[in-house]
C-alpha positions as CSV (number, residue, x, y, z in Angstrom):
1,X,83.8,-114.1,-20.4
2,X,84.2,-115.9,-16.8
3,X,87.2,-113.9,-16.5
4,X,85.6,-110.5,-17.0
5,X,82.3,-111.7,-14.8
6,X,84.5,-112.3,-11.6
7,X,86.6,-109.2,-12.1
8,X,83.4,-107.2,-12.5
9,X,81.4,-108.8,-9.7
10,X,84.8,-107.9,-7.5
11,X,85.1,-104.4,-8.3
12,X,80.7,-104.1,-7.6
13,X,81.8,-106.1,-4.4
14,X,84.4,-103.0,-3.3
15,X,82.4,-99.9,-4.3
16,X,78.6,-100.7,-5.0
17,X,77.9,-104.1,-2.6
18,X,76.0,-107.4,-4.6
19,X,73.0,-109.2,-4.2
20,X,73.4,-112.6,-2.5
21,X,72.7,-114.4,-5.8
22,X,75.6,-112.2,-7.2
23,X,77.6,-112.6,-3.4
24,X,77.5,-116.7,-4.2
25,X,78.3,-116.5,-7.9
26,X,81.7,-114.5,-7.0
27,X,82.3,-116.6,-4.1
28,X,81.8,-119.6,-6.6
29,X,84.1,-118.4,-9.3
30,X,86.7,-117.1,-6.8
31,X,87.4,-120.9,-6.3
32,X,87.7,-121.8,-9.4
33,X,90.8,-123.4,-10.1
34,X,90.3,-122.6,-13.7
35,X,90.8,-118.7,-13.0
36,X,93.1,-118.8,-11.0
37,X,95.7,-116.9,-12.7
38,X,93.1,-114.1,-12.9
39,X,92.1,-114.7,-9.3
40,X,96.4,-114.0,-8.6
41,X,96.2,-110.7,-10.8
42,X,93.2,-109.1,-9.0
43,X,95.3,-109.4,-6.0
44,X,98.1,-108.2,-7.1
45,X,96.3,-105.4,-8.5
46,X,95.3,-104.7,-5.0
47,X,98.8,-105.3,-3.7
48,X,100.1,-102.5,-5.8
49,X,98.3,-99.9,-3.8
50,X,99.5,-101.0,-0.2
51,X,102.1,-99.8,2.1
52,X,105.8,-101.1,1.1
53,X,106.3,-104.3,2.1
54,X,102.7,-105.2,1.8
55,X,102.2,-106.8,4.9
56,X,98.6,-108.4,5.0
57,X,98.4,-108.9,8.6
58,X,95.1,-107.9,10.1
59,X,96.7,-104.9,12.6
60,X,97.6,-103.1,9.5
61,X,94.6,-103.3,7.5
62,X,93.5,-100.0,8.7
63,X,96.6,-98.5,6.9
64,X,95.4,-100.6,4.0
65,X,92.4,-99.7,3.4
66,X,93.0,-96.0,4.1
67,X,95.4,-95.6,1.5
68,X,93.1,-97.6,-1.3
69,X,90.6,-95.1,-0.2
70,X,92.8,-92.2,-0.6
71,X,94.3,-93.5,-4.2
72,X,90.6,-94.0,-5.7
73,X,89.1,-90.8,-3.9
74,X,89.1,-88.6,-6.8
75,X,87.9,-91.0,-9.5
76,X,84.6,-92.2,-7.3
77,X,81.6,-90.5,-6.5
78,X,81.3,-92.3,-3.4
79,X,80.5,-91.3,0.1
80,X,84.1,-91.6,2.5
81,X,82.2,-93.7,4.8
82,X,80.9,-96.0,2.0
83,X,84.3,-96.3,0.4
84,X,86.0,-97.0,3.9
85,X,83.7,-99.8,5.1
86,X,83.8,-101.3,1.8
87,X,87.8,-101.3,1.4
88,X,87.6,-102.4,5.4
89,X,85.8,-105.4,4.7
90,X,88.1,-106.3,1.7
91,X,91.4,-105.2,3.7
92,X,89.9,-108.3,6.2
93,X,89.1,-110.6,3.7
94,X,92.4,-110.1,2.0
95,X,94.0,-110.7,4.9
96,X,92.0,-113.8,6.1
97,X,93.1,-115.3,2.5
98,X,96.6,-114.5,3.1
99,X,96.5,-116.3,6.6
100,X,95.8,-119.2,5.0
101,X,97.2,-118.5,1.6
102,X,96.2,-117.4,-2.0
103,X,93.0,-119.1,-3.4
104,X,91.4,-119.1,0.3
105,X,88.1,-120.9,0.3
106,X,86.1,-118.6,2.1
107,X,85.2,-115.1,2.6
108,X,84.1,-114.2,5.9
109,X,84.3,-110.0,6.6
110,X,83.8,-108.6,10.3
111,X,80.4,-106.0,11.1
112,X,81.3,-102.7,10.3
113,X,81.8,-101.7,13.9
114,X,84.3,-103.9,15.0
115,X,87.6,-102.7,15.9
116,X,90.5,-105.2,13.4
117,X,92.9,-104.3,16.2
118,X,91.1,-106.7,18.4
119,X,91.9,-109.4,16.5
120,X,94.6,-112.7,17.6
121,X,95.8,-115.0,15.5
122,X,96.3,-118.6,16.5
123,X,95.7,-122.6,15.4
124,X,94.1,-124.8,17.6
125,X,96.4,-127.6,18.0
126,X,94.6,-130.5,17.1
127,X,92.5,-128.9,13.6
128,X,90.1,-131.0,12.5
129,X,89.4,-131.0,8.4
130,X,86.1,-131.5,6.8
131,X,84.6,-134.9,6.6
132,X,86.2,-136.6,3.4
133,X,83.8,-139.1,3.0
134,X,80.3,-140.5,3.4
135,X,79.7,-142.6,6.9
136,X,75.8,-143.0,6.3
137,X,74.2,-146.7,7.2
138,X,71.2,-148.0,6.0
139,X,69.0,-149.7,8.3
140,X,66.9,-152.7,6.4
141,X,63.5,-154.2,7.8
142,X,65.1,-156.9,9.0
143,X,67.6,-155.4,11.1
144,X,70.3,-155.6,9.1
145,X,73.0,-152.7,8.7
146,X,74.8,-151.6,6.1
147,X,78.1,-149.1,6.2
148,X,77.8,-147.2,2.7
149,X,81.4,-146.5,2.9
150,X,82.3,-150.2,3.3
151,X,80.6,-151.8,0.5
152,X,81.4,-152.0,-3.3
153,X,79.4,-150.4,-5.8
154,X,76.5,-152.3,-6.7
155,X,73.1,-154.5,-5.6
156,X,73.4,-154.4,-2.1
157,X,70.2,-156.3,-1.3
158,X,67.4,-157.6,-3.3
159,X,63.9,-157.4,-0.7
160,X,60.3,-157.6,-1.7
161,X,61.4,-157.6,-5.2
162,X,63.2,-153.8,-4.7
163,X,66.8,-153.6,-5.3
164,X,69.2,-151.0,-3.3
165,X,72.1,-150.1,-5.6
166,X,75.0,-147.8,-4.4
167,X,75.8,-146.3,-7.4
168,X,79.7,-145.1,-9.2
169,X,79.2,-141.8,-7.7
170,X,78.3,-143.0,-4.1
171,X,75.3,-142.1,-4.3
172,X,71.8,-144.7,-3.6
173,X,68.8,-145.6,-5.5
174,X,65.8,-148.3,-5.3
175,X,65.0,-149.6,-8.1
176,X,61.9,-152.4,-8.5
177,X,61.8,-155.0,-10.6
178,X,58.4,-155.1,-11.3
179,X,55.3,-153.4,-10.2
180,X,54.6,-153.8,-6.2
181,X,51.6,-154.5,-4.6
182,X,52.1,-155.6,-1.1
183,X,55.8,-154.4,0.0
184,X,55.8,-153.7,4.0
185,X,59.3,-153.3,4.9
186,X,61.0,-150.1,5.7
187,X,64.4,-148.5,5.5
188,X,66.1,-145.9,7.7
189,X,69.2,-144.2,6.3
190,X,71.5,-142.6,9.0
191,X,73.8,-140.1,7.8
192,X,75.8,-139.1,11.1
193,X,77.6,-136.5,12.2
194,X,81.3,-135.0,10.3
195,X,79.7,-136.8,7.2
196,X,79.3,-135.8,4.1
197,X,75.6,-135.2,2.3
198,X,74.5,-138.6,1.6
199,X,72.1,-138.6,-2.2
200,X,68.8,-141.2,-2.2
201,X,66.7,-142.1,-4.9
202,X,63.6,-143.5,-3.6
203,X,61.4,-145.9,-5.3
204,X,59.2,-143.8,-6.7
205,X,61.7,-141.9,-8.0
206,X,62.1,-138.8,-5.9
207,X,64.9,-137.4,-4.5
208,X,66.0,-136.7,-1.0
209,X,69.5,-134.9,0.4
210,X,70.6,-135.6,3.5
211,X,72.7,-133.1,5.7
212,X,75.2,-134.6,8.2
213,X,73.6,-135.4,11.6
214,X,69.6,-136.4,9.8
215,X,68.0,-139.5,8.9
216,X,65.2,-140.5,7.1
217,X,62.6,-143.4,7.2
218,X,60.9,-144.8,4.1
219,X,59.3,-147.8,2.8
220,X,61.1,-150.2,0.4
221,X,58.2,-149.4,-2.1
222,X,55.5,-147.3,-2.0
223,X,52.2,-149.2,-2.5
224,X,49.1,-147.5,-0.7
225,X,47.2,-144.7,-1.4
226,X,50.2,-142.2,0.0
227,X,54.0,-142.1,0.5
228,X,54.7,-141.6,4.0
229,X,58.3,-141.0,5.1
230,X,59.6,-139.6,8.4
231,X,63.0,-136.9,9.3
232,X,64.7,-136.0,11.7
233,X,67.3,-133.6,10.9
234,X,67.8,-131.8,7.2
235,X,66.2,-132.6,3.7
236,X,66.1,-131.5,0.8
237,X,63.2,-132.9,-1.3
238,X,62.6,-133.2,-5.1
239,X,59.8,-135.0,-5.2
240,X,57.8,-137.2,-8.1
241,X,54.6,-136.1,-9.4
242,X,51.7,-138.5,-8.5
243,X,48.5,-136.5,-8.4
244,X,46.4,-140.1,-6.9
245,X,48.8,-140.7,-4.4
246,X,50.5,-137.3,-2.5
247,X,54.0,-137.8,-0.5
248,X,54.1,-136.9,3.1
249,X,56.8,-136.3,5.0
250,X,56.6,-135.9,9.0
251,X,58.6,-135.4,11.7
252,X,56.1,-135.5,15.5
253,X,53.1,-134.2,15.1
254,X,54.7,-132.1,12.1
255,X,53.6,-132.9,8.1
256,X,54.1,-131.9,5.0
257,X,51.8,-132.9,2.5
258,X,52.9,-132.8,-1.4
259,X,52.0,-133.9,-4.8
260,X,55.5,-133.4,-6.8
261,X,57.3,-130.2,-6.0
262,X,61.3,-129.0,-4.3
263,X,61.0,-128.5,-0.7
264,X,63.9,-128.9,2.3
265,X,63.3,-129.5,5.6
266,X,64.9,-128.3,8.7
267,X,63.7,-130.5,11.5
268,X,66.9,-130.9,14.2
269,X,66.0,-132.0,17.6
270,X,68.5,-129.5,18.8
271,X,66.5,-126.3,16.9
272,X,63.9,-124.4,18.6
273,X,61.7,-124.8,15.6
274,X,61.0,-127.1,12.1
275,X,61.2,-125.1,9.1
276,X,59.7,-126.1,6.0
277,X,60.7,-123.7,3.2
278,X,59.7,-124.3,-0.7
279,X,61.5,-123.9,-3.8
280,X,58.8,-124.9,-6.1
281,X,54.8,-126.3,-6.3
282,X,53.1,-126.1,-3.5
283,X,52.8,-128.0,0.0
284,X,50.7,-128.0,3.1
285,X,52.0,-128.0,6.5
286,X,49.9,-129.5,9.3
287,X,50.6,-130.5,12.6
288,X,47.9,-131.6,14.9
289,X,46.0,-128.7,15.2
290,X,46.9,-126.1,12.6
291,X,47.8,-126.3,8.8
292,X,49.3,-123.5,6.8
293,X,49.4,-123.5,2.6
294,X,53.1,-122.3,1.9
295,X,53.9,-121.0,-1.9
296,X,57.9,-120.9,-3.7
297,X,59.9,-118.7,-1.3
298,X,58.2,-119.1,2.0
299,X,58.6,-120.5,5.0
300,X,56.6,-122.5,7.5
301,X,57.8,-122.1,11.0
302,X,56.1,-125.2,12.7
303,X,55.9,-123.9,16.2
304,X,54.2,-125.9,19.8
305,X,50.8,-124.3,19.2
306,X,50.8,-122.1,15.9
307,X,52.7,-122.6,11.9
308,X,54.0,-119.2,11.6
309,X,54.8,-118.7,7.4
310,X,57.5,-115.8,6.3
311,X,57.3,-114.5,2.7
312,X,60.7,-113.5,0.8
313,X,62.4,-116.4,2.1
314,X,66.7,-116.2,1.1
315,X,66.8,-119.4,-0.8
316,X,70.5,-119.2,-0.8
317,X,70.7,-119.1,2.7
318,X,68.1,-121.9,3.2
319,X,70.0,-124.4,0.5
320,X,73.6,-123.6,1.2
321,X,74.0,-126.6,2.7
322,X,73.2,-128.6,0.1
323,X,75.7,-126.3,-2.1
324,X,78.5,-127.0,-0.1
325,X,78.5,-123.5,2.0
326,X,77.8,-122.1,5.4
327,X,76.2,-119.1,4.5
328,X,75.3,-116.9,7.4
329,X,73.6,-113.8,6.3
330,X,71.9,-112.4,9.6
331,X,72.9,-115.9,11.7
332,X,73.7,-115.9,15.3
333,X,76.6,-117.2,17.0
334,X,74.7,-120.1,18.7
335,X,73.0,-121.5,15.2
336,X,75.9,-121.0,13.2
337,X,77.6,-123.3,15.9
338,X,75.4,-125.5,15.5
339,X,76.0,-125.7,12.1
340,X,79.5,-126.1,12.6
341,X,79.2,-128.8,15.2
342,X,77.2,-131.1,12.9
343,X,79.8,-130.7,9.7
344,X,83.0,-131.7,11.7
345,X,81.1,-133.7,14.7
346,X,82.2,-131.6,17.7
347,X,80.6,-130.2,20.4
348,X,80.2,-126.7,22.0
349,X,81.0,-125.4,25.1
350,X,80.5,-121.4,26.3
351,X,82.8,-120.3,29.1
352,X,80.3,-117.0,29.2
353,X,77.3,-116.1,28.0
354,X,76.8,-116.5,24.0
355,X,78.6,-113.5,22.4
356,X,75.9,-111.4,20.1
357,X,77.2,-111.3,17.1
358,X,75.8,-111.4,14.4
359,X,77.5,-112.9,10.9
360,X,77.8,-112.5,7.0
361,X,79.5,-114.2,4.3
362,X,80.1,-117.1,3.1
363,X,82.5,-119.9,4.3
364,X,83.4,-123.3,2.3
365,X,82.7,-126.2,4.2
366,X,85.3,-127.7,2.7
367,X,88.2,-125.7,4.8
368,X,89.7,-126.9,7.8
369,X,87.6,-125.8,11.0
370,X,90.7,-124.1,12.5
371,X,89.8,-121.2,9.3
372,X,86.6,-121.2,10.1
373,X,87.6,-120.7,13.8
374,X,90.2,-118.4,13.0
375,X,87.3,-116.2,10.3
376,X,85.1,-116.2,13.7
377,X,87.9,-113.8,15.5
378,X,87.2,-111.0,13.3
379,X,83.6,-111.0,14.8
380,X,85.6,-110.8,18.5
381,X,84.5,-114.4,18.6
382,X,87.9,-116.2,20.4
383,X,87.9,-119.9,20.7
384,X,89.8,-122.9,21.1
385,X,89.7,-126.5,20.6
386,X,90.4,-129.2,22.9
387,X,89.9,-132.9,22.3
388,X,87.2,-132.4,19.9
389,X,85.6,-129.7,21.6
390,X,85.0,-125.8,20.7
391,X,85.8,-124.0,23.8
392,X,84.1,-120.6,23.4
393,X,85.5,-118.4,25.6
């Protein structure tokens, strides 16, 4: 049945185009090592209908695509300009997966108006992969530090009668001992840049995500009348229902008040704005002079003097991080950068002004950043790295 699903959702993705809930399920089963061998025969499939020698190279996918069109012209009801954009975005992404061989894992296709023949190949010399492990460090009251990636699995401290356990699967949680009236102490857990998403259980049994480059600030146990933690960076929340005693998360002059509900958090210092978007309950967002009721699938744009909220939110787009994806649906150059900056720890440089492009797709942020550099060319985006620096030129 998995075989038949990706198979069909490819052939919609040529001719017919896919939602992005549809766009992430192919993407997902594309990579799965599992169908691989089916993965091999759509391709070759494809293969069978290009010019001899079926050289992949992105200067010929213009031949590529305009024999595939000619070959399925008669047994498609399709506009010529629909059937050529669609078999020009698959010529690219063909290609791109040739360039770094079969079972690529990403798909990244070009704007319809921009010339292939512009595109140049090359490999920064000094690639940098993604992060392969978790760097976070957890801050205790007392001062005390404590690498994650250093310590065994395990009690890693016993305070105020809470103890932090790193768990088999790397992941945190506090767990008290007994009930807890009077705990004062707070925590701050740091999960740098080029690291992986760091997974805390607090004591009251929520849930928080952290994305590479955020931290968060909590008490060892929640005893007053609310449950106040602080961000900076990106969260995802899955809160604990407790009706008497509402979570709050802030970040400035920026909160979000909850009783139990799913809810990230986009608060980078580096970001113009803090986004609060919700994925299920409710939540108020309030900064010092405004507050704004958001429902599942909207948005709070916490802004200097107003909270803006946008209905028909892309969830995907908002919790590919979390997923393991930079998906860029409508994203500029400068925030997808951004993006990319935090995940491998690198910084940006532009030798001109920003290029405007604007992206789609999805990328794995698992792959090496020299593919995602290299997918980035087919948008006339040319860079290069240098000592741990994107060069944009």
């Amino acid at each position: 049945m998995r075989e038949q699903r990706l198979e069909e959702l490819f052939r919609r993705y040529l001719y017919d185009g896919l939602t992005d809930a549809e766009e992430t399920e192919l993407f997902k089963l594309w990579l799965d090592p599992l169908l691989k061998s089916r993965r091999t025969q759509i391709f070759n499939d494809l293969y069978d209908r290009l010019p001899e020698g079926k050289d992949m190279l992105v200067r010929d996918a213009d031949l590529i695509f305009q024999q595939i069109v000619k070959s399925h012209a008669p047994a498609h009801g399709l506009s010529v300009i629909r059937r050529r954009v669609a078999w020009k975005r698959i010529a690219v992404a063909a290609s791109l997966t040739l360039a770094i061989g079969l079972g690529s894992y990403f798909f990244l296709f070009p704007p319809k108006e921009q010339p292939l023949q512009q595109t140049v190949h090359r490999l920064p010399s000094d690639d940098l992969g993604a992060p392969v492990r978790n760097r976070a460090m957890i801050r205790l009251a007392d001062g005390q530090k404590i690498y994650l990636d250093g310590v065994a699995n395990g009690s890693l401290t016993m305070q105020e009668g809470v103890n932090l356990v790193k768990l088999n699967d790397g992941k945190i949680a506090y767990k008290a001992a007994s009930a807890i009236s009077n705990a004062t102490g707070y925590h701050t857990l740091f999960n740098p840049r080029g690291s992986r998403i760091i997974d805390v259980t607090l004591a009251d049994g929520s849930r928080v995500w952290l994305n590479a480059g955020s931290s968060i600030t909590y008490p060892v146990a929640f005893t007053g009348k609310e449950r106040n933690v602080s961000v900076n960076g990106e969260a995802y929340f899955e809160i604990a229902h407790d009706a008497s005693n509402p979570f709050i998360v802030s970040k400035g002059k920026m909160a979000v008040k909850v009783l139990g509900t799913r809810f990230n958090v986009n608060a980078y210092d580096d970001e113009a704005d803090t986004r609060v978007t919700l994925l299920q309950g409710s939540v108020l967002v309030m900064n010092d002079q405004y507050a704004a009721g958001i429902k599942p699938g909207e948005q709070a744009i916490v802004k200097t003097r107003k909270i803006e909220v946008e209905g028909g939110v892309d969830l995907e787009q908002v919790m590919s991080w979390k997923e393991g994806y930079f998906r860029m649906k409508g994203a500029d150059l400068a925030s997808l950068m951004r993006q990319i900056a935090r995940w491998y720890d690198v910084q940006v440089e532009y030798t001109n002004e920003a290029p405007k492009a604007r992206f789609g797709g999805l990328i794995n942020r698992e792959v090496n950043l020299s593919d995602v550099l290299k997918a980035l060319e087919q948008y006339g985006v040319y860079t290069r790295l240098d000592n741990g620096k994107i060069i944009v030129q």
